[in-house]
BARODO-748090 format. One record per residue (C-alpha): residue number from 1; x negated, y, z. Coordinates in nm, 2 decimals. Last residue first. Example, Ala and Ser with C-alpha at 12.3 -4.5 7.8 and 13.67 -1.06 7.14 Angstrom:
BEGIN
PT   n      u      v      w
PT   2  -1.37  -0.11   0.71
PT   1  -1.23  -0.45   0.78
END
This chain:
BEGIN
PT   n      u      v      w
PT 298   3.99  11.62  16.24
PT 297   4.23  11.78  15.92
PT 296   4.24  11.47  15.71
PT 295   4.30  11.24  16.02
PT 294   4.62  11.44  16.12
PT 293   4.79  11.32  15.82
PT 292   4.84  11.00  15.97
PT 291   4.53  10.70  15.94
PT 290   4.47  10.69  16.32
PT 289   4.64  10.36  16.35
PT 288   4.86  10.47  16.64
PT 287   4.95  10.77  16.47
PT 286   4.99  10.57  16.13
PT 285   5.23  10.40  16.34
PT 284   5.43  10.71  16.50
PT 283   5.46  10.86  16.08
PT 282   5.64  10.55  16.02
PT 281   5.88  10.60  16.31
PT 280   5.93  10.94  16.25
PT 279   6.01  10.86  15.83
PT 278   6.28  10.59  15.91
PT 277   6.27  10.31  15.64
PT 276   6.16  10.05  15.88
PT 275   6.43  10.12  16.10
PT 274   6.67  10.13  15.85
PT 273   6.91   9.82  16.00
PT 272   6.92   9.86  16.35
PT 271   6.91  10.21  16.31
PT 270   7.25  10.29  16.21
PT 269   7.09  10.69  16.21
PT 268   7.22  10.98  16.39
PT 267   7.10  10.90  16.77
PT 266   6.80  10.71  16.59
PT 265   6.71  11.01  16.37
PT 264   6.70  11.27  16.72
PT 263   6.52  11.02  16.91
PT 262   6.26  10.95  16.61
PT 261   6.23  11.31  16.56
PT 260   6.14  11.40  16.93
PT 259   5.93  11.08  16.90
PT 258   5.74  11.30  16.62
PT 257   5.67  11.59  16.78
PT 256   5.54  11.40  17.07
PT 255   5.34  11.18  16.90
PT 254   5.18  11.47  16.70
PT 253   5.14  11.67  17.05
PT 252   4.93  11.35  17.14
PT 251   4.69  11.41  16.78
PT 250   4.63  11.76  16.81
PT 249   4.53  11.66  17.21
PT 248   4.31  11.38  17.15
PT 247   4.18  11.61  16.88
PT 246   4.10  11.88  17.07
PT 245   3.96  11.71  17.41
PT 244   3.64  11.95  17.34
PT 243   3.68  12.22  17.17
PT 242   3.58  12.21  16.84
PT 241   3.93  12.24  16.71
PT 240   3.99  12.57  16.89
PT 239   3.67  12.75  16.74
PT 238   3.75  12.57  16.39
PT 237   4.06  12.78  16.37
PT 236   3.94  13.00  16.09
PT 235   3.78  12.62  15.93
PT 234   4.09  12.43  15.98
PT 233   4.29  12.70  15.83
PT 232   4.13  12.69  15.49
PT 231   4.16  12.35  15.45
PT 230   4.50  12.35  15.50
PT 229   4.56  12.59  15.22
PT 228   4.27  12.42  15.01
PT 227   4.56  12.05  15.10
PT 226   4.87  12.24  15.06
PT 225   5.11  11.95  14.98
PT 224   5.45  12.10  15.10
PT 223   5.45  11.79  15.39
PT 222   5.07  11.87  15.48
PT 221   5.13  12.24  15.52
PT 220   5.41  12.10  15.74
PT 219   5.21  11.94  15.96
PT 218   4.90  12.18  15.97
PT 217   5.15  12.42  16.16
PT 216   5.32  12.19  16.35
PT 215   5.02  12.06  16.50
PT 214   4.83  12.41  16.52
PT 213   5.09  12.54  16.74
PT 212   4.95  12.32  17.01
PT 211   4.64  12.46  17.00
PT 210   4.67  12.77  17.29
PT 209   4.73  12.51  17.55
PT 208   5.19  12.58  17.60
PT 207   5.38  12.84  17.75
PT 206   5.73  12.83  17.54
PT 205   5.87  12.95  17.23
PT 204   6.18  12.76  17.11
PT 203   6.43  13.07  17.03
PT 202   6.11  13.22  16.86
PT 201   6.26  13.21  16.48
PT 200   6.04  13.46  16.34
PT 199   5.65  13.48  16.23
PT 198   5.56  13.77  15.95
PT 197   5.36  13.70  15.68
PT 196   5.26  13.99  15.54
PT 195   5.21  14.04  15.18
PT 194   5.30  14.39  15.13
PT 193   5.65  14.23  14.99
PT 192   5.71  14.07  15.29
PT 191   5.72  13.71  15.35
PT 190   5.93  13.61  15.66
PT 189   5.83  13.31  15.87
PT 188   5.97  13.03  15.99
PT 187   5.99  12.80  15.68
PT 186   5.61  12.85  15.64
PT 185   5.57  12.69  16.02
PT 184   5.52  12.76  16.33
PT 183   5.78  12.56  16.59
PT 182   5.60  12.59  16.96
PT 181   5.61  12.96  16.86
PT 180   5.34  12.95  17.15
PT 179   5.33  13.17  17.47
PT 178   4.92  13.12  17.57
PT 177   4.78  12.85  17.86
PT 176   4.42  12.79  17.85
PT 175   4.31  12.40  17.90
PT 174   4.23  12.26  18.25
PT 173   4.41  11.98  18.22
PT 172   4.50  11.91  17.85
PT 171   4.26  11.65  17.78
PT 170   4.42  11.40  18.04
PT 169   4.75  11.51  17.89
PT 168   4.68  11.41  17.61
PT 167   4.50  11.06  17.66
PT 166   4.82  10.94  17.89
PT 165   5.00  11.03  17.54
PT 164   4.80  10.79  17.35
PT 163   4.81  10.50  17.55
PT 162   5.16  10.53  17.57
PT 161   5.16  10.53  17.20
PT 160   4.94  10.25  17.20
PT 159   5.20  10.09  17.44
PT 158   5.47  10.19  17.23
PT 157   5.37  10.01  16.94
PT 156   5.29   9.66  17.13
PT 155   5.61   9.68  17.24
PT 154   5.84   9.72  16.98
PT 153   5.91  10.10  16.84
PT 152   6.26  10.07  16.77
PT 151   6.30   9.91  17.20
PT 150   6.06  10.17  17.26
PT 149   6.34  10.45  17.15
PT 148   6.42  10.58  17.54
PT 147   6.10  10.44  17.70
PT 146   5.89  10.72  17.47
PT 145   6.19  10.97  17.58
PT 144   6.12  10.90  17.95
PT 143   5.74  10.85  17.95
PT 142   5.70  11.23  17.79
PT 141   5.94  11.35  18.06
PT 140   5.70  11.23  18.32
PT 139   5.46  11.35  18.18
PT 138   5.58  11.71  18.15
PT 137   5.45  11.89  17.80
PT 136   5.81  11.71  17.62
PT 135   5.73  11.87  17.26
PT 134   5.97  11.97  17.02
PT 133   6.30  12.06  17.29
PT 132   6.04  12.34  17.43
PT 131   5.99  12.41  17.81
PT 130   5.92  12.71  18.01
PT 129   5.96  13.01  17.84
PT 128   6.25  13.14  18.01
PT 127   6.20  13.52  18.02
PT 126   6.07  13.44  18.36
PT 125   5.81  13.24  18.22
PT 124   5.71  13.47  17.92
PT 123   5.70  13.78  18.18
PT 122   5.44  13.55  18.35
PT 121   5.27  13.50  18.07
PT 120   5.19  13.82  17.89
PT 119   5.21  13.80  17.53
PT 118   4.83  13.70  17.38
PT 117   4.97  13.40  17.22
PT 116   5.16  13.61  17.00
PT 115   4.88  13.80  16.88
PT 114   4.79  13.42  16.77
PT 113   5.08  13.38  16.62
PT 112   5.02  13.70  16.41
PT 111   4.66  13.57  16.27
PT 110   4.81  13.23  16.18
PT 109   5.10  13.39  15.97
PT 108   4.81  13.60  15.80
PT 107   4.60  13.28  15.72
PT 106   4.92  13.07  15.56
PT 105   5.03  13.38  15.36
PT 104   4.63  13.44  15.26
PT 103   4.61  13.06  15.18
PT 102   4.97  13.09  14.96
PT 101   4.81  13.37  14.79
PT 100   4.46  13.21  14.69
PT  99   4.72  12.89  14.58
PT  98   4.94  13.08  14.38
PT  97   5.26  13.13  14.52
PT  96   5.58  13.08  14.32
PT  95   5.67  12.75  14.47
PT  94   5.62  12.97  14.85
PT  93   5.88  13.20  14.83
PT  92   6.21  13.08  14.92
PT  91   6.20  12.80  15.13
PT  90   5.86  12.83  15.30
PT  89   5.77  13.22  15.31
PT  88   6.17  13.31  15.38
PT  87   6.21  13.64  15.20
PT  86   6.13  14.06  15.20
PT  85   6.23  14.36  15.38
PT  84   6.25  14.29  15.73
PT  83   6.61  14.28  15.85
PT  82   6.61  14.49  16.20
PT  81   6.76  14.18  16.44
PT  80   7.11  14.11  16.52
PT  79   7.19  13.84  16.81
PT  78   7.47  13.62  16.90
PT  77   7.62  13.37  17.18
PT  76   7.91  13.23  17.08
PT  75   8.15  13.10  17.35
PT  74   8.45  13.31  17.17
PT  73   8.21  13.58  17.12
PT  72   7.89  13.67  17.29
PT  71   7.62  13.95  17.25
PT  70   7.32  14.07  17.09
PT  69   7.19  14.41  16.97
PT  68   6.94  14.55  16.78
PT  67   6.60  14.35  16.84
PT  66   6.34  14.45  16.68
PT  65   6.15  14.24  16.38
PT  64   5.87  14.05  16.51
PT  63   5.58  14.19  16.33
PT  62   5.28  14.02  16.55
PT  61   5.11  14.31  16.61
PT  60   5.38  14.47  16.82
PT  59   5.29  14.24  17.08
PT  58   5.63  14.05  17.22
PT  57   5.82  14.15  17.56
PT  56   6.05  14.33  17.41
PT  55   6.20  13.98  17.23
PT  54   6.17  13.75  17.51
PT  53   6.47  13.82  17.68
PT  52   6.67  13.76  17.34
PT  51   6.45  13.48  17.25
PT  50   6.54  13.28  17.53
PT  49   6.91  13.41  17.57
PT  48   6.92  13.31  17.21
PT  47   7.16  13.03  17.16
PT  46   7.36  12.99  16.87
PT  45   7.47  13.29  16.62
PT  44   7.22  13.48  16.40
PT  43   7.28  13.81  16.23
PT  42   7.04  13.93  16.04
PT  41   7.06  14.35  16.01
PT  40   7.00  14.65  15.72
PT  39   7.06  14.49  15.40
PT  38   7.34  14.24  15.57
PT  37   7.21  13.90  15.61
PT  36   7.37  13.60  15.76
PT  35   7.22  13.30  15.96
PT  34   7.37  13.01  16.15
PT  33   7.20  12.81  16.36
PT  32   6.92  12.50  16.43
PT  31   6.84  12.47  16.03
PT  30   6.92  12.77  15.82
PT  29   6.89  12.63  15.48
PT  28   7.18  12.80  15.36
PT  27   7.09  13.17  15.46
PT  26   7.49  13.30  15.45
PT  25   7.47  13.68  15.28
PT  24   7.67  13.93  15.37
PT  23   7.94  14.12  15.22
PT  22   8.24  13.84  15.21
PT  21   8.11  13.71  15.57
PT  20   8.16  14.10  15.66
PT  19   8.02  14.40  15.73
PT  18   8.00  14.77  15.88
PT  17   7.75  14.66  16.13
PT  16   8.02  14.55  16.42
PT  15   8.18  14.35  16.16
PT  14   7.88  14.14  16.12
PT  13   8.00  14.02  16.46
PT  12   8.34  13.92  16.38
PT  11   8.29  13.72  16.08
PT  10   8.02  13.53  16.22
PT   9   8.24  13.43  16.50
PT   8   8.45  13.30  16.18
PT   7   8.17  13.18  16.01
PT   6   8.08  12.97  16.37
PT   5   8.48  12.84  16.39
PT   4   8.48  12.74  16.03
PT   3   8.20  12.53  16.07
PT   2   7.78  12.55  16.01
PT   1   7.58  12.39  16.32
END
């Protein structure tokens, strides 16, 4: 969402911290907003009334950074958090990790989202917690985005993905409900120099069964090819994957993660012609075929 009009915003805020956009520093692989760092504050502008209600309400043991102040500026909504002292685990930190210390990273990060989990639900709820853009929990909303790229998918494609999904949330009735980050991950967390990893970026956190942060989680240890990382946290989260239902539901979020892809590539994409070369879609076959990444960790 980087333009002239966001720096500018930008611009403005960090001025309320004794800053700049000359004196701070832009975090260029910020994804879903923009990101500066002062020594003292991040500044994020985009949309945070989510995380900005949510951000009191969050255990202390999962390391969140506090909340300093937040606001709105020209249409801009903004927040400053406390700046922890250390760097993004994923994008700036992790090629240098050894493997022992990339599975401690990995293991730590898991340990705080679960504290997360334990935030109280009905404050989560009113907070806004209710729904994530990643994963469409409502069945009906589910059948509405498959229907909306079936015509890339074909038909016999989106009927085992149907298929799939009406297996989810079969086998998530019933299951506990927790706040999840909803988007865990190594890019999403901060790693400190007393080798904590510390879980940020909750503008998507939602109430959700207590594994579905496992799917993004093993996903993108999967894309930065951590296989003794991965291994490692299948077996402390063995508890939750031997529950029963857990695979039809690790493997149903995985649908849903990835049609959320597929609608955003096709919106973006000509399509008609790369189809076959579109990474969602591929990944939605080898979901159908049971031969995704999924399969190593079930």
């Amino acid at each position: 969402m980087a333009d002239g009009s966001a720096t500018g915003v930008a611009d403005q805020v960090l001025a309320r911290f004794g800053s700049g956009v000359d004196r701070a520093v832009r975090v260029a692989f910020a994804y879903s907003n923009e990101v500066w760092l002062t020594d003292d504050v991040v500044v994020r502008i985009g949309h945070f009334d989510r995380e900005i209600a949510l951000a009191p309400l969050i255990p202390p043991g999962v390391g969140y950074p506090a909340l300093v102040d937040h606001g709105e500026v020209d249409g801009w909504s903004w927040m400053a958090s406390e700046r922890i002292p250390g760097e993004n685990l994923g994008q700036e930190a992790w090629p240098q990790l050894s493997d022992d210390l990339s599975t401690r990273a990995v293991l730590d990060l898991w340990a705080r989202v679960r504290v997360l989990h334990t935030t109280e639900l009905a404050a989560a709820r009113r907070a806004g917690c209710t729904t994530t853009p990643f994963y469409a929990l409502d069945p009906a909303d589910a059948a509405r985005q498959l229907e909306e790229v079936a015509g890339v998918l074909g038909g016999r494609l989106t009927a085992r993905l149907r298929s799939m999904l009406d297996d989810l949330f079969a086998a998530m009735a019933g299951q506990p409900l927790v706040l999840a980050h909803t988007d865990a991950s190594v890019s999403n967390a901060v790693w400190t120099p007393d080798e904590r990893a510390i879980p940020v970026d909750l503008e998507f956190a939602c109430v959700a069964p207590e594994d579905l942060d496992l799917e993004h989680l093993f996903r993108t240890l999967d894309e930065v090819n951590a296989p003794t990382t991965s291994a490692a946290l299948a077996e402390v989260t063995s508890d939750l994957l031997a529950r029963p239902g857990a695979g039809t539901r690790l493997r149903g979020y995985a649908v849903l993660r990835d049609l959320w892809s597929l609608r955003a590539w096709v919106r973006s994409t000509d399509f008609r012609t790369e189809a076959d070369a579109g990474f969602p879609l591929t990944q939605l076959r080898r979901h159908a075929a049971g031969t995704s990444w999924l399969e190593e960790v079930l």
